[in-house]
C-alpha positions as CSV (number, residue, x, y, z in Angstrom):
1,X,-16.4,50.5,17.6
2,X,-13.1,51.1,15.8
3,X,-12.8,51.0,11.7
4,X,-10.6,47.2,12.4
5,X,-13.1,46.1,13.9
6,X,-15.7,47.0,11.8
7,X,-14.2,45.5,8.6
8,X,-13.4,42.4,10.6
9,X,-17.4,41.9,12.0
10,X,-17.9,42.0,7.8
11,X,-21.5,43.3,8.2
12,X,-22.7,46.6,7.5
13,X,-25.5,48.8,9.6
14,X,-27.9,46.8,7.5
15,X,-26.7,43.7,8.4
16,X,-25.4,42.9,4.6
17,X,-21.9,41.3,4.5
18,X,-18.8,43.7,3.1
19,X,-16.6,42.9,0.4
20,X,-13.7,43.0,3.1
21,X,-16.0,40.1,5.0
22,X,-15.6,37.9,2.0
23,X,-12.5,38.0,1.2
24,X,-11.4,37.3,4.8
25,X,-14.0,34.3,4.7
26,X,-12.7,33.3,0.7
27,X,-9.1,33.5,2.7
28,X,-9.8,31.3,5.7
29,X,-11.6,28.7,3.7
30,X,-8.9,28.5,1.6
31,X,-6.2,28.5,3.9
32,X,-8.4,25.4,5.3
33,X,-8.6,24.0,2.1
34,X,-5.1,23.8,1.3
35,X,-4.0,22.4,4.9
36,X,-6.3,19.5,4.1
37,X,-5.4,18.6,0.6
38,X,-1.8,19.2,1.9
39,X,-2.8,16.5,4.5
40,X,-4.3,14.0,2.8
41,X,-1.5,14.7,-0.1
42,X,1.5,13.2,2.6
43,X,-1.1,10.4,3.5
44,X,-1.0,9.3,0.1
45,X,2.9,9.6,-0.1
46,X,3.4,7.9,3.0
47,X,0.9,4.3,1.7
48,X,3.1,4.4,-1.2
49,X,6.3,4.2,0.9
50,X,4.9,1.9,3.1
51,X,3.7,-0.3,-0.2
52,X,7.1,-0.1,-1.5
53,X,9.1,-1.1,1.6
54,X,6.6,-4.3,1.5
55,X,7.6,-5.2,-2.2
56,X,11.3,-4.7,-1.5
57,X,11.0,-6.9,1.8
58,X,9.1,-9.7,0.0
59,X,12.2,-9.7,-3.1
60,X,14.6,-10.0,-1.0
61,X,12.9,-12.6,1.0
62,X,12.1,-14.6,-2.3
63,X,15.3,-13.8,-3.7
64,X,17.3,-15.2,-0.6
65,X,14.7,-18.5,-0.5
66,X,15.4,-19.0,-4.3
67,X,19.1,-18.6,-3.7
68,X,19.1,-21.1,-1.4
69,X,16.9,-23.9,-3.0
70,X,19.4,-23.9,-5.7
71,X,22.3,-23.9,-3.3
72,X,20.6,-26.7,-1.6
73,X,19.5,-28.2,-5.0
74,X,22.7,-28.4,-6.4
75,X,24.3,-30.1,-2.9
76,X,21.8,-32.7,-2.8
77,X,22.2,-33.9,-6.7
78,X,25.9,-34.9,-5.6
79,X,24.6,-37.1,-3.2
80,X,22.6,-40.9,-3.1
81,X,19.3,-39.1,-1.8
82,X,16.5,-39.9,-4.5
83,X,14.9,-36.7,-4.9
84,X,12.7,-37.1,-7.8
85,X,9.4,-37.8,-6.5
86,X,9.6,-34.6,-4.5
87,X,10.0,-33.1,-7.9
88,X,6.1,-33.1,-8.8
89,X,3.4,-31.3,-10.0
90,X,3.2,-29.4,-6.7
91,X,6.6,-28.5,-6.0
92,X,6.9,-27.2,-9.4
93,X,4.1,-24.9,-9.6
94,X,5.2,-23.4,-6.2
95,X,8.9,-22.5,-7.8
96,X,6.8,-20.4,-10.9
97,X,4.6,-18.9,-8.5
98,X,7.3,-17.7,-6.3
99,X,9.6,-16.5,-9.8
100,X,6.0,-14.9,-10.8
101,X,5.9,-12.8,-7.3
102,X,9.6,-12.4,-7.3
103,X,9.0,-9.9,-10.7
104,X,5.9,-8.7,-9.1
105,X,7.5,-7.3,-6.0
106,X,10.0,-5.5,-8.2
107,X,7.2,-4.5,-10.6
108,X,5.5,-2.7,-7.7
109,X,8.6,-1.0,-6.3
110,X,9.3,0.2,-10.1
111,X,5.6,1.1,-10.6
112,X,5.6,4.4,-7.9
113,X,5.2,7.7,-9.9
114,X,3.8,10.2,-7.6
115,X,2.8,13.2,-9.2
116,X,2.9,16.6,-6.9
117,X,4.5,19.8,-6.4
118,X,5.1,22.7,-8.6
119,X,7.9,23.2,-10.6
120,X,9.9,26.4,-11.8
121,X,8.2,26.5,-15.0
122,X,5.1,27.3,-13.2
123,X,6.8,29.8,-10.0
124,X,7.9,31.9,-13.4
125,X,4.2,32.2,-14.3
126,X,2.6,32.8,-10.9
127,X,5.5,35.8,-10.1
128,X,5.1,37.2,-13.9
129,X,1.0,37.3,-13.5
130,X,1.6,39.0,-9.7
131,X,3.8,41.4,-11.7
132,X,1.0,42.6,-13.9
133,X,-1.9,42.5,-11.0
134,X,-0.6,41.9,-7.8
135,X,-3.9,42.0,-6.4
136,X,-5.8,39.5,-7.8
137,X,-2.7,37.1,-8.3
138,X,-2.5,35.4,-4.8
139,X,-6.3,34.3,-4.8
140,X,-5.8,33.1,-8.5
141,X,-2.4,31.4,-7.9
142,X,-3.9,29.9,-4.5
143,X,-7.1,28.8,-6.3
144,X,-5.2,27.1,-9.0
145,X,-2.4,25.4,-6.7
146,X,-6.0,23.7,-4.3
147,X,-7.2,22.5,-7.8
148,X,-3.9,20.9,-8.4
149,X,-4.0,19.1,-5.4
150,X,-7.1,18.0,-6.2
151,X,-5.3,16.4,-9.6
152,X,-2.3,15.3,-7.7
153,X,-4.5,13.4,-5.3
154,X,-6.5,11.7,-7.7
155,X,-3.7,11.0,-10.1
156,X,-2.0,9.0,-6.6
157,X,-4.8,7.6,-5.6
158,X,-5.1,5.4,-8.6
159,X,-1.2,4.7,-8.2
160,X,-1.8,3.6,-5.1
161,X,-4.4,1.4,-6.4
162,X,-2.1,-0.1,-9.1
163,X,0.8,-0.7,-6.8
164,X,-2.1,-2.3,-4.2
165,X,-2.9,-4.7,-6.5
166,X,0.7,-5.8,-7.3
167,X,1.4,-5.9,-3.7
168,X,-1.9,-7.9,-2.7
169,X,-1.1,-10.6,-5.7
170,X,2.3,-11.1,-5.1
171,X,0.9,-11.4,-1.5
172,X,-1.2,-14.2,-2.6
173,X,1.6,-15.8,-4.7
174,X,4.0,-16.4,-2.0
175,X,1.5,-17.8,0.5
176,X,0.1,-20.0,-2.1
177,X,3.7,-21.2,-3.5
178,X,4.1,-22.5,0.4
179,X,1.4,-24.2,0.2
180,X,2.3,-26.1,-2.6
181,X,5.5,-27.0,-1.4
182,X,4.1,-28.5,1.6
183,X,1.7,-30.2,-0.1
184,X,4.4,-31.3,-2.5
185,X,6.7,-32.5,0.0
186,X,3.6,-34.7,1.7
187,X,2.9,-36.0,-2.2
188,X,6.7,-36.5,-2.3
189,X,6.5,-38.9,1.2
190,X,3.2,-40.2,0.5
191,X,4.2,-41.4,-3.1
192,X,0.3,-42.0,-4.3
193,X,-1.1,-43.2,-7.5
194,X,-1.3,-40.3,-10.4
195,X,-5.1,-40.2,-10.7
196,X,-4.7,-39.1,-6.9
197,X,-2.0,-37.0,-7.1
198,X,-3.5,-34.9,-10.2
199,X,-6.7,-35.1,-7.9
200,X,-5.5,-33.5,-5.1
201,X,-3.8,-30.7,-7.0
202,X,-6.8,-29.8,-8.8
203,X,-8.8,-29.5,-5.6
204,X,-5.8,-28.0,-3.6
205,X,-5.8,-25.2,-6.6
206,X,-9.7,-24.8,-6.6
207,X,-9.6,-24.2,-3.0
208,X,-6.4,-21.7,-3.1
209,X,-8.0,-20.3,-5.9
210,X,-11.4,-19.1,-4.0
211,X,-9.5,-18.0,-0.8
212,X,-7.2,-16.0,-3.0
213,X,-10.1,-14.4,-4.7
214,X,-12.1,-13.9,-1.3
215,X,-8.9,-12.1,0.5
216,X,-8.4,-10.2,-2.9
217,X,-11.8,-8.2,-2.6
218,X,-12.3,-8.3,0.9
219,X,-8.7,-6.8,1.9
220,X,-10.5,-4.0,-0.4
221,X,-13.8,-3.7,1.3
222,X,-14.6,-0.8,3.6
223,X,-16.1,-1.0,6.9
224,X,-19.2,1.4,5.6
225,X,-20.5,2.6,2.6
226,X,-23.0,4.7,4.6
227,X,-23.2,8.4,3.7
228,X,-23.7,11.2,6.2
229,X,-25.5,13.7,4.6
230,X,-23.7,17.1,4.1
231,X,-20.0,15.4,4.4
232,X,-17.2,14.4,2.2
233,X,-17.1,11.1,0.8
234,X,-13.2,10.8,1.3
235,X,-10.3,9.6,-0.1
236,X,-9.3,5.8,0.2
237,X,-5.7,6.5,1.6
238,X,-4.8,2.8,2.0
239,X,-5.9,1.3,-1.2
240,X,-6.3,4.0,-3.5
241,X,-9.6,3.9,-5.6
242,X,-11.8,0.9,-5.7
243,X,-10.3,-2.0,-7.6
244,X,-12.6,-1.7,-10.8
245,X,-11.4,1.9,-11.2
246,X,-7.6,0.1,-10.7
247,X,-8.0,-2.3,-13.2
248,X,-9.5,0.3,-15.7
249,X,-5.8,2.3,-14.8
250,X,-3.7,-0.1,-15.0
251,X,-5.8,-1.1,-18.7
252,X,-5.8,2.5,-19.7
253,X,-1.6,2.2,-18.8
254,X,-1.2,-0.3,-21.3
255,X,-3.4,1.0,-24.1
256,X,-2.5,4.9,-23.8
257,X,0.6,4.6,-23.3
258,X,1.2,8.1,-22.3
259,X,5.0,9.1,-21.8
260,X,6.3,11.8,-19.3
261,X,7.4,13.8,-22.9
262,X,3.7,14.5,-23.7
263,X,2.5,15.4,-20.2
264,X,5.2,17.9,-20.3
265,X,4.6,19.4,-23.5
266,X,1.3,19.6,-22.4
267,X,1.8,21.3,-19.4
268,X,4.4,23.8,-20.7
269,X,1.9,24.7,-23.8
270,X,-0.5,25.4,-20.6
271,X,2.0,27.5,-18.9
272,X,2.8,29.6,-21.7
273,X,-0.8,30.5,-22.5
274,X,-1.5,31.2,-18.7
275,X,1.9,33.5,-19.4
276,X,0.2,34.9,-22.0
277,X,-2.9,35.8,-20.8
């Protein structure tokens, strides 16, 4: 048996494992390692993409449909047509809910920040550090850069979660807004009493409101929440984390409000005591 082979088998004549044996284990699982987190790291890039090519779609959309109710608006004033009683309660909430998704769509395209990557900040560090010990740099540099993907992936996940919930709502707006306006031209040909008119909006908007909530969670809802034992639980690519831990972000957004400055003075202290030690 040749010495390559030996230090490959990584067991001695006693059957114990050899220090060359780890590390080439140590190195495969965390060559592994690293081609998953890279993985599920372009997954998570990819669902915000996608999310943001829906918000932009649905802008336009709104933004050509409001363009041309006031086109039409403004035509039909300048003529005999009496358009008032299609002005009602109905056809009016529909216009604020579609304005209301209209900001949302572009609050969702605006709200991506993907975090991911190393800058040159931290390549200064890693070559400095292999400098002094080359060979215990590449397992510390590797180790750290599969714990920042770990941070990266977390950090987008409740991005995606955020942006989710924008796109779901705004979602929900423009369907309901349609609905209105159906139901507000039918009120508009129908012409009924008040009482029945204030009625039928309050049950219209019960109803709408139920659905919306229904579709809200379930469009959330995973088809399992069974465990295998000795598996990974997984990321949620599509919607992020659950929507309790979203709504706890997007809280935690508004009260912290953490700027880009501070993360980066935080992470260039960090780098300069890694420098240093």
């Amino acid at each position: 048996m040749s010495g390559r082979e030996v230090t490959d088998g990584s067991t001695d004549p006693d059957g114990s494992e050899t220090a060359s044996g780890e590390t080439d284990l140590d190195r495969e699982t965390i060559e592994l390692a690293r081609e998953e987190l890279r993985t599920t790291f372009e997954y998570q890039v990819a669902r915000i993409q996608e999310i943001d090519e829906k918000a932009i779609e649905i802008l336009k959309a709104n933004l050509l449909l409001i363009g041309l109710v006031v086109t039409g608006g403004s035509i039909v004033v300048q003529t005999e047509l009496d358009v008032v009683p299609f002005v009602n309660l109905f056809t009016v909430i529909s216009a604020l809910l579609l304005l209301v998704s209209t900001g949302l769509a572009g609050v969702t395209y605006t709200a991506s920040n993907l975090r991911g990557g190393i800058d040159g900040d931290a390549v200064d560090v890693a070559l400095a550090t292999a400098r002094a010990d080359p060979a215990a740099d590449g397992d510390r540099f590797e180790v750290r850069l599969l714990r920042s993907y770990g941070e990266w992936i977390e950090y987008n996940a409740r991005v995606t979660a955020v942006n989710d919930m924008f796109a779901t709502v705004t979602v929900l707006m423009v369907i309901a807004a349609f609905v209105y306006v159906v139901a507000g031209i039918g009120i508009g040909v129908l012409s009924p009493s008040m009482s029945v008119s204030v009625a039928a909006f309050l049950v219209l908007s019960i109803v709408l409101t139920w659905l919306g909530g229904f579709a809200y969670y379930m469009d959330h809802l995973g088809a399992s929440d069974e465990h295998w034992e000795g598996t990974f639980d997984g990321v949620r690519i599509s919607k992020g984390v659950t929507r309790k831990r979203g709504l706890s972000t997007l809280r935690a957004m508004r009260s912290e409000g953490t700027t880009d400055e501070m993360e980066e003075e935080r992470d260039d202290a960090a780098s300069i005591r890694n420098a240093n030690s």
